[in-house]
C-alpha angles and dihedrals in degrees: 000000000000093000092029088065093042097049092043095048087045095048085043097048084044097057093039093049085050087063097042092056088058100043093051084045082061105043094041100043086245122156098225096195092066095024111132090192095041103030128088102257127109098275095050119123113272116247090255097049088047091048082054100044082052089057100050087059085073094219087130148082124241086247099047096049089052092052085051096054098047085058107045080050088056093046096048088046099061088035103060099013120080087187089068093085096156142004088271093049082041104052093040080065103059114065111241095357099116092039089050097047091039100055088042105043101011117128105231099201088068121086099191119066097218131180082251097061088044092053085048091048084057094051091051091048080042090059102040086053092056088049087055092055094049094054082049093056097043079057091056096040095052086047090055100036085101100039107097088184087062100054098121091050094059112042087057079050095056093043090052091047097041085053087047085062107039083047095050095042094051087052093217114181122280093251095056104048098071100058097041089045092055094043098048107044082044092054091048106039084049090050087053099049125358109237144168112274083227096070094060099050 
């Protein structure tokens, strides 16, 4: 179990940093292929630094920034802390975190707090962050609707947030959105107009 937390919070922050890059491209006028804040290289920004400059941006609610920010301080935690072995050791880490995720995601009706329930409070804090970014993405979508010269933009755009839906309507388990929702805006995006991977990561 151990492993299995640290690898998932690290491929989730990964995926969710990816769309952060591009939605503070977007909202910045940044090329994020040759970006050196935004790319992938040594001096880009770190995920926590891009999740703030996000929130600077005061795009947000109070409550979504500080969603964001739970997240971005989980992730960080497993990432640069051997001690976070797991999402409890984890969590006993951070200051406020259980409480917070506890009195937003907790199941009342449980008396124990388990590994289990915690790993259940991250999928729910998982799957409000994606609902932020996609907010995020209808926003951009909606700025550059009248903007010709950014046609290619938006159609990717429009492929990430109709998977977002379709995702979100059939209700499929937490563990599995993120791996169809990559897949499948990628593999429309990419029938639509052929691009570098690299764009997209």
């Amino acid at each position: 179990m151990a492993s299995n937390a640290r690898h998932l919070v690290i491929d989730f922050s990964v995926t969710v940093e990816s769309y952060v890059s591009t939605i503070l491209a977007q909202l910045l006028g940044i090329d994020l292929e040759n970006s050196r804040t935004l790319g992938n290289k040594s001096e880009g920004f770190s995920f926590e630094a891009r999740i703030n400059l996000l929130i600077d941006l005061k795009y947000l609610s109070e409550d979504e920034r500080t969603k964001l920010k739970t997240f971005a301080q989980i992730r960080n935690k497993f990432a640069h802390c051997a001690d976070a072995i797991d999402f409890s050791s984890c969590f006993s880490f951070i200051n406020g975190t259980e409480n917070y995720l506890k009195k937003h995601y907790g199941d009342k009706t449980v008396s124990t707090d388990t590994e289990i329930e915690r790993t259940k409070w991250f999928f729910s804090l998982f799957h409000d962050v994606f609902i932020i970014v996609e907010k995020l993405l209808n926003h951009i979508v909606e700025k550059t609707a009248n903007d010709t010269s950014n046609k290619l933009d938006k159609e990717f755009l429009d492929s990430i947030v109709e998977t977002f839906d379709e995702k979100m309507l059939r209700k499929d388990s937490e563990a599995e959105v993120i791996q169809k929702f990559y897949t499948a805006s990628y593999k429309r995006f990419k029938e639509k107009q052929p691009i570098d991977k690299q764009k997209l990561l």
